[in-house]
C-alpha positions, -999 to 999 in steps of 0.1 A, spaced: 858 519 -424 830 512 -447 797 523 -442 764 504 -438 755 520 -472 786 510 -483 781 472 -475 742 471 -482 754 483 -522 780 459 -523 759 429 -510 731 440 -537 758 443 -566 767 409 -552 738 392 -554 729 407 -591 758 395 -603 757 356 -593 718 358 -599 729 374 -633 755 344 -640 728 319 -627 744 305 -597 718 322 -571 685 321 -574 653 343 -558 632 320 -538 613 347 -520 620 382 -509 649 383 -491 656 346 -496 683 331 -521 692 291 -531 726 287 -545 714 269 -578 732 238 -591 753 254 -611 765 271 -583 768 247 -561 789 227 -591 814 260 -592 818 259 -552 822 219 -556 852 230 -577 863 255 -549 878 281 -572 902 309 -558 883 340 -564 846 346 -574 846 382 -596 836 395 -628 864 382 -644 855 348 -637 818 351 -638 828 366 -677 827 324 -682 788 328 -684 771 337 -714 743 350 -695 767 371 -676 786 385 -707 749 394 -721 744 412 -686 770 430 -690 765 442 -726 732 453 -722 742 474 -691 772 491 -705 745 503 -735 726 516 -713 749 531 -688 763 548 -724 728 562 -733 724 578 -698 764 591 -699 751 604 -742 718 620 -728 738 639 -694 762 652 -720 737 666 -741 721 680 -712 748 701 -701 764 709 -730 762 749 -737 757 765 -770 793 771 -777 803 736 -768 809 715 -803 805 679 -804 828 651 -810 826 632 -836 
C-alpha cells in the first residue's frame, strides 16, 4: 500500500514534469490549467504519458539536463565529503 507521503511526492513529481514540458500551467497556488499544448496532446489521446514521451519537448529534455548536473554536483560534493584520507580518487 502506498503511503500518503508516498502519493503527495508522486503527485508533485507529476505536476513538475507536465509544468516542465509545458502542458500544465500554475494559475494560482494550488490551482493548474492544462495549457493548449496539453490539451492538443490529450486531443490526440496517446497511450501513456511518461518521461519517455514527454522527452518529445525541448523544454523537457533542457529540464532534464540541467537537473542531472546538478543532481551530479550534489552526488561529486557527498563523495568528497565522506571520503577518508586513505580513499584515492578515480579518475
Amino acid at each position: 500500500m502506498i503511503t500518503y507521503k508516498e502519493f503527495k511526492n508522486a503527485q508533485n513529481k507529476t505536476i513538475k514534469y507536465l509544468k516542465k514540458a509545458g502542458m500544465l500551467e500554475t494559475t494560482r497556488r494550488g490551482y493548474y490549467r492544462i495549457t493548449e499544448r496539453g490539451q492538443q496532446i490529450l486531443r490526440q489521446s496517446p497511450p501513456n504519458i511518461n518521461t519517455a514521451f514527454l522527452r518529445q519537448f525541448p523544454e523537457f529534455v533542457e529540464f532534464q539536463k540541467t537537473t542531472r548536473i546538478k543532481l551530479d554536483e550534489a552526488e561529486d560534493e557527498e563523495n568528497e565529503e565522506t571520503q577518508t584520507p586513505g580513499d584515492s580518487e578515480i579518475c
